[in-house]
PAZAPA-4460 file (N, C-alpha, C; in steps of 0.05 Angstrom, whole numbers, plus 32768, in hexadecimal, padded with zeros to 4 digits):
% residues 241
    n_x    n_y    n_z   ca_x   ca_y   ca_z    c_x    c_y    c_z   seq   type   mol
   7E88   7F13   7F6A   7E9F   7F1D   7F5B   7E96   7F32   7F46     1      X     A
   7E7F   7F2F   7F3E   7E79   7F42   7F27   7E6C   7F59   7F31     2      X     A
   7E65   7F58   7F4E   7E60   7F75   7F52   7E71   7F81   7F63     3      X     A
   7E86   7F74   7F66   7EA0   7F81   7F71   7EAB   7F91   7F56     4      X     A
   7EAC   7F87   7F42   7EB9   7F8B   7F2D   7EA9   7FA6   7F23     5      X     A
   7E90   7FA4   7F2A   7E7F   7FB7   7F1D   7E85   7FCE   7F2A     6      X     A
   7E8B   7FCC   7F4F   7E84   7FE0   7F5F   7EA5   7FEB   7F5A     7      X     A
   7EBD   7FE0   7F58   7ED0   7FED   7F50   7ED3   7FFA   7F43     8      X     A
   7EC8   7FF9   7F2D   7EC8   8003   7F07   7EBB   8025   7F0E     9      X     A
   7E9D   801A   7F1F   7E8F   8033   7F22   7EA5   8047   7F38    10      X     A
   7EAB   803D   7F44   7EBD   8051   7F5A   7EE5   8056   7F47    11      X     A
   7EE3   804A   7F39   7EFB   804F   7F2F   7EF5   806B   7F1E    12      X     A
   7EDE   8070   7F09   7ED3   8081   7EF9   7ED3   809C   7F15    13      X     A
   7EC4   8096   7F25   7EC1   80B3   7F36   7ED8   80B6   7F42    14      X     A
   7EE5   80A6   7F50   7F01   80B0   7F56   7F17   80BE   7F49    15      X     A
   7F17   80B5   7F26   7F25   80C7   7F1F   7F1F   80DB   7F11    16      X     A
   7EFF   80DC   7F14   7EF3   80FD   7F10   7EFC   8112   7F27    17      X     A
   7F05   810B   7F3A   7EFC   8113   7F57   7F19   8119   7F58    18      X     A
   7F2C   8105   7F50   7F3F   810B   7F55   7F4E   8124   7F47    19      X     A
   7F42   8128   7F2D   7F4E   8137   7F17   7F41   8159   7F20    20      X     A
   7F2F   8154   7F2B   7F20   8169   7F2F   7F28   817C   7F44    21      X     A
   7F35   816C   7F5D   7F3E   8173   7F79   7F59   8180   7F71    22      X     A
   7F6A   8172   7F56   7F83   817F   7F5F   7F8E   819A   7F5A    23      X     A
   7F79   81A4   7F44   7F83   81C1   7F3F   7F7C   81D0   7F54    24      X     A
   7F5E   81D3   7F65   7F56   81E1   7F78   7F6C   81E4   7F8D    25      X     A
   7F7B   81C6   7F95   7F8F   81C5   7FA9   7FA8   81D0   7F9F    26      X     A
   7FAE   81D0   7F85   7FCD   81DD   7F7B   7FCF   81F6   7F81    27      X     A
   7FAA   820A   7F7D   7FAC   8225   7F79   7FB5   822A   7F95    28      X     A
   7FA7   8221   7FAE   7FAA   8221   7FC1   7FCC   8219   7FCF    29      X     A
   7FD4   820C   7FC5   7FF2   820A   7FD1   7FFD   8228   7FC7    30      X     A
   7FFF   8226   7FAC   800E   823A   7FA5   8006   825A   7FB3    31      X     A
   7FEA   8256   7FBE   7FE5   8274   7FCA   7FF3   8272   7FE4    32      X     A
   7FF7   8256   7FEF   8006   8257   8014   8024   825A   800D    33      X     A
   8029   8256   7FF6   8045   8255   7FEF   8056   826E   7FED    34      X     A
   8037   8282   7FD7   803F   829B   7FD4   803F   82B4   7FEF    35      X     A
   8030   82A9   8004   8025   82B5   801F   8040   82AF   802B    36      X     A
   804F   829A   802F   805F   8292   803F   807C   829F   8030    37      X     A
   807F   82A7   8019   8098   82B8   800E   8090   82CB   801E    38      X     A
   8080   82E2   801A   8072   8300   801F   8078   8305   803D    39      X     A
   806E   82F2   804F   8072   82F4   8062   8088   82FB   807A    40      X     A
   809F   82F5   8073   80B5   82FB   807D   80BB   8310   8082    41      X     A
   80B4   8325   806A   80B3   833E   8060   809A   834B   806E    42      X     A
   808E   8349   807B   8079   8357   8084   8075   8355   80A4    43      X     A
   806D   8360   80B4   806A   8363   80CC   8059   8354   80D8    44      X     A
   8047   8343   80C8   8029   8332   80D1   8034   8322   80E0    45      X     A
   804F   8311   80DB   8054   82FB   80ED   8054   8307   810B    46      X     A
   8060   8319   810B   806D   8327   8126   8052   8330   813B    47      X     A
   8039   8341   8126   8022   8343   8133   800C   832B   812D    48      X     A
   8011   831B   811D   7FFF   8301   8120   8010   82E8   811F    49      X     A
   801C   82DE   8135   802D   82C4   812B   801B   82AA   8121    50      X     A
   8000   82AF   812A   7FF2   829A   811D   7FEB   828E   8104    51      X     A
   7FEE   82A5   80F1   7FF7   82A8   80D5   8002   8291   80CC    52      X     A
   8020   8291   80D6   8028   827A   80C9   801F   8265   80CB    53      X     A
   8016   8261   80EE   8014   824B   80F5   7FF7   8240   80DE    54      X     A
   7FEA   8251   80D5   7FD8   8248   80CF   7FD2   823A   80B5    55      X     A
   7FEA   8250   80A0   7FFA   8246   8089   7FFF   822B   8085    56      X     A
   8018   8221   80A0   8020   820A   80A4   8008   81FA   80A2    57      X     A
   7FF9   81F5   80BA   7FDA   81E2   80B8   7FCC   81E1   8099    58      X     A
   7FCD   81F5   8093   7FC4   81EF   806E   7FD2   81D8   805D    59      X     A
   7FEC   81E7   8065   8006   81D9   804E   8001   81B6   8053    60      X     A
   7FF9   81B4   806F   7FFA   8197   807D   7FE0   818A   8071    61      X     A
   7FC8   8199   8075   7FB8   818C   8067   7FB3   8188   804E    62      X     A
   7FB1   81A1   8039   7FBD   8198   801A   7FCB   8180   8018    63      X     A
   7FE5   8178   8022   7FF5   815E   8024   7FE0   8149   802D    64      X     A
   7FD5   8147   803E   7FC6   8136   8041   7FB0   8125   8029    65      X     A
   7FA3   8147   801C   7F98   8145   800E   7F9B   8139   7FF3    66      X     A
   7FBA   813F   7FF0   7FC3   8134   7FD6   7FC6   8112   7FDA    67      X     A
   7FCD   810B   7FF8   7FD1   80F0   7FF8   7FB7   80E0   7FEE    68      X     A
   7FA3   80F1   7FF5   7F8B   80DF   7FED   7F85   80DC   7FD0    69      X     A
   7F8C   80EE   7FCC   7F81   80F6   7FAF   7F9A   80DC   7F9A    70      X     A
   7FB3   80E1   7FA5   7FC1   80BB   7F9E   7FC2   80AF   7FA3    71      X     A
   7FAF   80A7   7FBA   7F9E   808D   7FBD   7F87   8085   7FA0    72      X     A
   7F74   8096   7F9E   7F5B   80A1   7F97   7F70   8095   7F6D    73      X     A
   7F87   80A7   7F6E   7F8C   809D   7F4B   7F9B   8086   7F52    74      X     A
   7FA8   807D   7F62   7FAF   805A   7F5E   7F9C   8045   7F63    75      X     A
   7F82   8049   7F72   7F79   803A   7F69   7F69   8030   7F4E    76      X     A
   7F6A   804D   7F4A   7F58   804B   7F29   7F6F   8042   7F15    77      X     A
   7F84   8046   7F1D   7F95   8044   7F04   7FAC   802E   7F09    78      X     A
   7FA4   8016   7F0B   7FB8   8003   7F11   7FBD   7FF6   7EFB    79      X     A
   7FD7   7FFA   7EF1   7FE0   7FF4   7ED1   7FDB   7FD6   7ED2    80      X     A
   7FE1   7FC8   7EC0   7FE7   7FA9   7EB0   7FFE   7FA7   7EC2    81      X     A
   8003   7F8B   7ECC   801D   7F8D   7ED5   8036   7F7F   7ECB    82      X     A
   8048   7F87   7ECF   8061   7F86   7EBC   806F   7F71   7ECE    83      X     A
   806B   7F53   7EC2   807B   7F3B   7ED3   8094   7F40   7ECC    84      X     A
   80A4   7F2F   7EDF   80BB   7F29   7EE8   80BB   7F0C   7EF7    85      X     A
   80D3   7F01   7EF9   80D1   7EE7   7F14   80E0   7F02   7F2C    86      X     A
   80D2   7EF3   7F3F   80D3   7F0B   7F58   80D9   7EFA   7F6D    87      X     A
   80E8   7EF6   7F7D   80F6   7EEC   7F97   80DF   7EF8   7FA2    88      X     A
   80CF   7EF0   7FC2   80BE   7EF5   7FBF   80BC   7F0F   7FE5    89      X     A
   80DA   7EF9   7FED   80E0   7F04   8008   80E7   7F24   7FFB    90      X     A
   80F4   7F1F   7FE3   8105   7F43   7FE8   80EC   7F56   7FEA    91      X     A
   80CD   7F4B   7FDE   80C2   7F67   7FD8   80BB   7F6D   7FFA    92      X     A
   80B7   7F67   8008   80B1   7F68   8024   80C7   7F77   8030    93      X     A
   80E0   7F6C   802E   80F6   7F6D   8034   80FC   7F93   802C    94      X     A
   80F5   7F9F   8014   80F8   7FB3   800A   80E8   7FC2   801C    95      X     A
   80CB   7FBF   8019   80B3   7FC2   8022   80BF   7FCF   8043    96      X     A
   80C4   7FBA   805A   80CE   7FBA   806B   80E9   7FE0   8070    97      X     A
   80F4   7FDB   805E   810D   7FE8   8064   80FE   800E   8055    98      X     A
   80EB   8012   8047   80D8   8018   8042   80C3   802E   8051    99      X     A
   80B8   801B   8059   80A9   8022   8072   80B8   8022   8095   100      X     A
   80AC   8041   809B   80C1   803A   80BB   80B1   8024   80C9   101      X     A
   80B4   801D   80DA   80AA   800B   80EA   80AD   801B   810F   102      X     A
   8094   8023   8114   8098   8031   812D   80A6   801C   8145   103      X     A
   80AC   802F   815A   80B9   8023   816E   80A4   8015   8179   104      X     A
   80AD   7FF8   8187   809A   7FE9   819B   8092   7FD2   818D   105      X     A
   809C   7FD6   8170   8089   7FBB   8157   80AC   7FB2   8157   106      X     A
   80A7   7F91   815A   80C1   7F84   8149   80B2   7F78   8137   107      X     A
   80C9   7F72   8120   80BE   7F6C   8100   80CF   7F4C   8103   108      X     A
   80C6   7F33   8108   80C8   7F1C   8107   80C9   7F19   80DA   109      X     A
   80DD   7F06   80D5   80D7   7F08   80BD   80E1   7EEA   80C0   110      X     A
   80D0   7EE0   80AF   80D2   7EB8   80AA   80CE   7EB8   8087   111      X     A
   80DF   7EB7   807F   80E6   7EAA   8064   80E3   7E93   8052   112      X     A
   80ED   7E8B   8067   80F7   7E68   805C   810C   7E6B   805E   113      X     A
   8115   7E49   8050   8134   7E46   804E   813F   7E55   802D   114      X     A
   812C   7E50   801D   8128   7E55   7FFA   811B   7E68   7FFD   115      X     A
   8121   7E78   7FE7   8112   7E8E   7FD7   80FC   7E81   7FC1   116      X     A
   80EA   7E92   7FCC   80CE   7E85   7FBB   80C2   7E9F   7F9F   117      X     A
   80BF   7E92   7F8F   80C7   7EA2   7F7B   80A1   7EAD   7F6A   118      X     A
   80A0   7EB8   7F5E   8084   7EC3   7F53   808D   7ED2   7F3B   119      X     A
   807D   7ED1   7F2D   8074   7ED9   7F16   8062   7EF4   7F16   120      X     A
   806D   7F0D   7F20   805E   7F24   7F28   8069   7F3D   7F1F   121      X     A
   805D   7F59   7F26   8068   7F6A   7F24   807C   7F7C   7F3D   122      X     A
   808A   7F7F   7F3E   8090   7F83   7F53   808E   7F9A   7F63   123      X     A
   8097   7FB4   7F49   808A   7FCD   7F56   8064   7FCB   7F66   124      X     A
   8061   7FB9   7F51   8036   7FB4   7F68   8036   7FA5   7F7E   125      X     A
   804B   7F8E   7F7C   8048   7F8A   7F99   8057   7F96   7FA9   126      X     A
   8065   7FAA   7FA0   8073   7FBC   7FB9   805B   7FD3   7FCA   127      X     A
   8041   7FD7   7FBE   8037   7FE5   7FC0   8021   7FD1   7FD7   128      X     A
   8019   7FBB   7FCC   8008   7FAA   7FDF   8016   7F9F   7FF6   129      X     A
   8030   7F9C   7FF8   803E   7F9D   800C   8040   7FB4   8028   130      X     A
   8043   7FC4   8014   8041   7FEA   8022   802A   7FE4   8033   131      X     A
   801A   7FE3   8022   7FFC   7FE5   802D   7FFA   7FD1   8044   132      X     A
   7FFD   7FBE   8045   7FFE   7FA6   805B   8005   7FAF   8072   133      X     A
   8025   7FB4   806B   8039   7FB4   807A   802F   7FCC   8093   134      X     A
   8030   7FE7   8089   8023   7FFB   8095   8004   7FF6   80A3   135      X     A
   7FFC   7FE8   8091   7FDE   7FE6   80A2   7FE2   7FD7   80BE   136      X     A
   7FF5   7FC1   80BE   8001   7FB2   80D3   800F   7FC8   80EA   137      X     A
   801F   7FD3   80DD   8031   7FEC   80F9   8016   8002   8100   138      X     A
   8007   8003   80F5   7FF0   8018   8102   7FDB   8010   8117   139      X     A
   7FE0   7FF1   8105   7FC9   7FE3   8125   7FD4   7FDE   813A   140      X     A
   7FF0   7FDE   813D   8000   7FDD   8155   8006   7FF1   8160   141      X     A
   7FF2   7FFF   8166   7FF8   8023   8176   8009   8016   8194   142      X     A
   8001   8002   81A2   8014   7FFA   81B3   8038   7FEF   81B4   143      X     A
   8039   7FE9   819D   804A   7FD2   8197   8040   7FBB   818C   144      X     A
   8054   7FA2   818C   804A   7F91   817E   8060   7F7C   8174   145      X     A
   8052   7F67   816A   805C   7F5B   8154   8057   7F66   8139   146      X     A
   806C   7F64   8123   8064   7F5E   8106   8071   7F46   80FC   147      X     A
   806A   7F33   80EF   8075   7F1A   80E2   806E   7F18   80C9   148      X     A
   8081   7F19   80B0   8080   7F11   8093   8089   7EF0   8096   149      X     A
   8077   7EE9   808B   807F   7ECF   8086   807A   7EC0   8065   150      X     A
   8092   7EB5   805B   8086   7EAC   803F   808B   7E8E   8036   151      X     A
   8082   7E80   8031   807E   7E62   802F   8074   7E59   800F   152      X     A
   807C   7E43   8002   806F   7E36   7FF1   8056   7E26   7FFB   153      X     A
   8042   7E25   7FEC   802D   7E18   7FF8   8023   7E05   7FD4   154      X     A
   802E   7DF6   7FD7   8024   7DE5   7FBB   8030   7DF9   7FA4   155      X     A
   8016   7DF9   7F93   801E   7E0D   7F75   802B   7E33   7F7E   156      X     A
   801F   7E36   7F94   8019   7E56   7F9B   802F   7E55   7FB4   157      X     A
   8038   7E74   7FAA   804B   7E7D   7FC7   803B   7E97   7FDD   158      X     A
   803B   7E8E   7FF2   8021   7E9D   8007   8036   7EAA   8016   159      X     A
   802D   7ECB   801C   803A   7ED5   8028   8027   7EE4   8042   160      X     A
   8029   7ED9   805F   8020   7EE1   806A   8022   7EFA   8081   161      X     A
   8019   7F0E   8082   8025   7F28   80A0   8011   7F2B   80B0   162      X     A
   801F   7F1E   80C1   800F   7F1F   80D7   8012   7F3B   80F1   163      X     A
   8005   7F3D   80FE   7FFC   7F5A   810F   7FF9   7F4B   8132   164      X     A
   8001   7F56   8140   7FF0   7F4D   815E   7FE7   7F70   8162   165      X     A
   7FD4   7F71   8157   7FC2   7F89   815A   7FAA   7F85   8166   166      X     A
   7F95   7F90   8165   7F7E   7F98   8174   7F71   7F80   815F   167      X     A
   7F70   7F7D   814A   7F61   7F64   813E   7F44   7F79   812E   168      X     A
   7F3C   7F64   8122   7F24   7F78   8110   7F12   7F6B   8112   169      X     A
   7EFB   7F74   8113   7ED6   7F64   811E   7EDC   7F5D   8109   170      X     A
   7EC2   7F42   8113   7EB7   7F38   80EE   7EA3   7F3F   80E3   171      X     A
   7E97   7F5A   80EC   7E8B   7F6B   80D8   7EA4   7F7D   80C4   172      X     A
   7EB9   7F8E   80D7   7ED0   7F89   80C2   7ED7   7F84   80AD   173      X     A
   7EE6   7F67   80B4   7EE9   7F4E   80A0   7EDA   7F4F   8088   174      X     A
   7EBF   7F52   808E   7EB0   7F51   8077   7EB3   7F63   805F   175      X     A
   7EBB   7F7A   8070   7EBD   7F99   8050   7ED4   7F97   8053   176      X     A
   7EED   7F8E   8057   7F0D   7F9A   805F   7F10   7F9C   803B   177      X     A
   7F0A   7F95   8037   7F13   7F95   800F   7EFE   7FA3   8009   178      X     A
   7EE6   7FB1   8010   7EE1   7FC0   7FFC   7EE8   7FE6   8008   179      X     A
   7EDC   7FE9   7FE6   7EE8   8007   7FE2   7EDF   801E   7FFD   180      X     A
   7EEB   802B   8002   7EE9   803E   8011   7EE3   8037   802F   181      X     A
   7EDD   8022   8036   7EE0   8015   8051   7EFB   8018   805D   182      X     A
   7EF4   8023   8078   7F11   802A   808B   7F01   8035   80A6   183      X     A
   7F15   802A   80B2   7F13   802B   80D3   7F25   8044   80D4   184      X     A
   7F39   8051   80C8   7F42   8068   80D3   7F40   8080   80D2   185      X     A
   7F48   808E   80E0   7F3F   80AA   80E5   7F43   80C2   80C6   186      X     A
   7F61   80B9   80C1   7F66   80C3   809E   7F6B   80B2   808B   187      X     A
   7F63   8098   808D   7F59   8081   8076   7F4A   808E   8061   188      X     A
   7F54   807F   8049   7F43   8085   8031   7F32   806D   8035   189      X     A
   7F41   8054   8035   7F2F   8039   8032   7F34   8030   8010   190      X     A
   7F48   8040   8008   7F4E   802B   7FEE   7F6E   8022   7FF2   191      X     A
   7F78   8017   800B   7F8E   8013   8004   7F8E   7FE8   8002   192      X     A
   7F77   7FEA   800E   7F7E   7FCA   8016   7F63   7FBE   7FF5   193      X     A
   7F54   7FD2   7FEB   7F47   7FCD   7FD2   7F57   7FCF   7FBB   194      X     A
   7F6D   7FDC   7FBB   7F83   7FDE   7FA8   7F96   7FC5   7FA4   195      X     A
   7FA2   7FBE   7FC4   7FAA   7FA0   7FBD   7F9A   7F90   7FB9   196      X     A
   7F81   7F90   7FC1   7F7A   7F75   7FB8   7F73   7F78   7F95   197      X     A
   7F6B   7F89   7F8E   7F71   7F8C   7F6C   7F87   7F83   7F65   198      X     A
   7FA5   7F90   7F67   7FBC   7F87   7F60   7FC0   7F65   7F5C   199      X     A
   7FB6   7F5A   7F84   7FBE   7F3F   7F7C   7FA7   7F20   7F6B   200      X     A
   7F8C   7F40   7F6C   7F7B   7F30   7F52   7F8A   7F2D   7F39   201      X     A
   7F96   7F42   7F38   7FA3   7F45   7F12   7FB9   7F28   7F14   202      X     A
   7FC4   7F29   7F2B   7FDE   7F17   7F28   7FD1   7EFE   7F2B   203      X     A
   7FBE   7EF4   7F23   7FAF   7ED8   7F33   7FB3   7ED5   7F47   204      X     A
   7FB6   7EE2   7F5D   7FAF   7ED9   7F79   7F9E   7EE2   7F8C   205      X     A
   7F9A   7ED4   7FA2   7F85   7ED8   7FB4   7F8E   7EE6   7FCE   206      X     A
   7F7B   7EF0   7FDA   7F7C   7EFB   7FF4   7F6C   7EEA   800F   207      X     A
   7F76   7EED   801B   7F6C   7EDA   8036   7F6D   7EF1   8052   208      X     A
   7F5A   7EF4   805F   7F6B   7F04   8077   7F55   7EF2   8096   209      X     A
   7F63   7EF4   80A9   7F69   7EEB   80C1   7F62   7EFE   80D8   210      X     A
   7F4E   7EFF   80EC   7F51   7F05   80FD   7F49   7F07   8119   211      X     A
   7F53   7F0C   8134   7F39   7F04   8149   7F3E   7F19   8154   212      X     A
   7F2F   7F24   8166   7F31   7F40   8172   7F42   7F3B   8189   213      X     A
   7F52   7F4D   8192   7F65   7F45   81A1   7F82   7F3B   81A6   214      X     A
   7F82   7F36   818F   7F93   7F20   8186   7FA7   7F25   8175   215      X     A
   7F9B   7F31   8164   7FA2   7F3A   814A   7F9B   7F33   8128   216      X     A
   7FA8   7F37   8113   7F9B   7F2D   80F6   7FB1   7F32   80EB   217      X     A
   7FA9   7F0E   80D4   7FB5   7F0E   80BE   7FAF   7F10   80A8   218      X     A
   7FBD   7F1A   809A   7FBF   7F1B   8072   7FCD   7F0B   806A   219      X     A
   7FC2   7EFB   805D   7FC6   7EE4   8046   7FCA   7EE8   8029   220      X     A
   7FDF   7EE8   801D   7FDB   7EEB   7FFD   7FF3   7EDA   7FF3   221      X     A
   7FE1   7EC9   7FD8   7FE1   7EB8   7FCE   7FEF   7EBC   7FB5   222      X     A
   8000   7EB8   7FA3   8006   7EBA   7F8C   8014   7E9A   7F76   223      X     A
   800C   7E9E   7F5F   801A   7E89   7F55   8036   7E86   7F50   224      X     A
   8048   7E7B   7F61   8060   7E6C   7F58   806F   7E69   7F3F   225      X     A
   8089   7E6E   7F43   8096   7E66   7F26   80B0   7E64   7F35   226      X     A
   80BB   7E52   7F2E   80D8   7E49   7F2D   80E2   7E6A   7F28   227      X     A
   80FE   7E6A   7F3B   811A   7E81   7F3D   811A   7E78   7F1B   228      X     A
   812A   7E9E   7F0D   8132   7E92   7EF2   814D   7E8C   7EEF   229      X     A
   8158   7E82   7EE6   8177   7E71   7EDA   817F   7E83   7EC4   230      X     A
   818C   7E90   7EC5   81A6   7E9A   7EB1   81A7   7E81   7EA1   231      X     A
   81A5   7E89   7E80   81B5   7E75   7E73   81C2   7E83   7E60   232      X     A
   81D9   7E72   7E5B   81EB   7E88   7E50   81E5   7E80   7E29   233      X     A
   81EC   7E90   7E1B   81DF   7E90   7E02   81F6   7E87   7DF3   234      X     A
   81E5   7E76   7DE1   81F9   7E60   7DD1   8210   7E6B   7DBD   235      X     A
   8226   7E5B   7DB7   8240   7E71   7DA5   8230   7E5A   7D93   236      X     A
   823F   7E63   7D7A   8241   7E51   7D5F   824D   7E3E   7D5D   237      X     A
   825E   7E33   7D6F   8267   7E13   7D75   8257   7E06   7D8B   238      X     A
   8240   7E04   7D96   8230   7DFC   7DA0   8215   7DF5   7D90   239      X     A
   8216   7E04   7D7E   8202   7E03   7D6C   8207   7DF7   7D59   240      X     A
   8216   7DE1   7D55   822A   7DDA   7D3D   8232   7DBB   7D4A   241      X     A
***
C-alpha cells in the first residue's frame, strides 16, 4: 500500500507538469487549423489540393484526441475530497447507463434488488468510476455480449457488481489492471481504472475484479452502507412545549 501510494503521488506530480505544459502547444495549434480552415474557402488550394482539408480535418481529430488524454492525465491528479450525500446506489449506474451509448449486439441485464441500497458517497465520483467500468465492459465486447449491473447488500457494505462476457484478461493482467498507465488498448491512457480505484479508496471501499479468459470479467466494488434518509419534518412551538 505504501508504494502504491508513493508511486501515485510521484506520477500525479509529472502528470500535471505534463499536462500543463501540452496544453498551450496544442491551443496554438488548433487555433492555426482553425484560422487555415476560415482562409480557405476563399482561396483556390481546395480546388487544386483537396487534400488540404482532408488533412486539416486528421489534425483537428487528433488534437481532440490529444486533449482527451491530457483529462485523463488532470483527473487523475486532481481528485477532490468528496462531497457525501446518501446515494441510492442503482440510480448512479442507472445514469451512468443512459450516459454511455451501449453498442449494438451488447444487452445490458440490470439486477437491482427488490430495495434500494443506499451509501454514503459522492455521487458526481462515482459517476465517473461507473463511466469507466461501464465502457471498459462495451469495448471488450467488440462482438456483442452480455453487460449485467448488479447491486446487493452484503452485511455492513453494498457491492456493486458488472459483469462482461468478453475475451476475459490473463492473470498476468489481473495483476497491474490498477496500476498507473497499464492498458491493453490501442488509445488507452491506463489511468482510467487507477482513478477509480483512488475514488473508491477515498470512500472506504474496496475493489475486487474477476476473471477467466474466454469467458469474460468481473468488477467488484464495495462500499459502506447507510440506511435511505427520512425527511423529518421540523418541530413548530407546540411540539416543543
Amino acid at each position: 500500500q505504501l508504494v502504491r501510494t508513493e508511486k501515485f503521488g510521484a506520477l500525479g506530480e509529472l502528470s500535471a507538469g505534463v499536462a500543463h505544459d501540452l496544453r498551450n502547444p496544442l491551443g496554438a495549434i488548433r487555433n492555426g487549423i482553425y484560422f487555415l480552415k476560415s482562409r480557405l474557402p476563399k482561396s483556390s488550394e481546395l480546388s487544386t489540393e483537396p487534400k488540404v482539408a482532408e488533412y486539416l480535418k486528421v489534425m483537428d481529430e487528433r488534437i481532440t484526441q490529444c486533449d482527451k488524454i491530457i483529462e485523463d492525465l488532470i483527473s487523475f491528479t486532481r481528485i477532490s475530497t468528496p462531497v457525501y450525500s446518501s446515494v441510492a446506489l442503482s440510480e448512479v449506474p442507472e445514469s451512468t447507463l443512459a450516459r454511455v451509448e451501449t453498442p449494438g449486439g451488447i444487452s445490458v441485464i440490470r439486477d437491482y434488488g427488490e430495495t434500494d441500497v443506499h451509501v454514503q458517497a459522492d455521487p458526481l465520483q462515482l459517476l465517473r468510476v461507473f463511466t469507466n467500468l461501464i465502457a471498459n465492459a462495451n469495448e471488450a465486447m467488440l462482438d456483442g455480449g452480455e453487460l449485467t449491473v448488479a447491486v446487493r447488500s452484503v452485511g455492513p457494505s453494498a457491492e456493486v457488481a458488472i459483469t462482461d462476457t468478453g475475451p476475459g484478461i490473463s492473470p498476468e493482467g489481473l495483476e497491474k489492471i490498477f496500476e498507473p498507465l497499464y492498458t491493453t488498448k490501442i488509445q488507452g491512457t491506463g489511468l482510467g481504472l487507477s482513478t477509480s480505484f483512488k475514488i473508491v479508496e477515498r470512500h472506504g471501499g474496496r475493489f475486487r475484479v474477476e476473471s477467466e479468459v474466454g469467458l469474460g470479467t468481473t468488477f467488484e466494488m464495495r462500499l459502506p452502507r447507510v440506511g435511505p434518509v427520512v425527511a423529518v419534518a421540523p418541530l413548530d412551538e407546540a411540539s416543543v412545549r
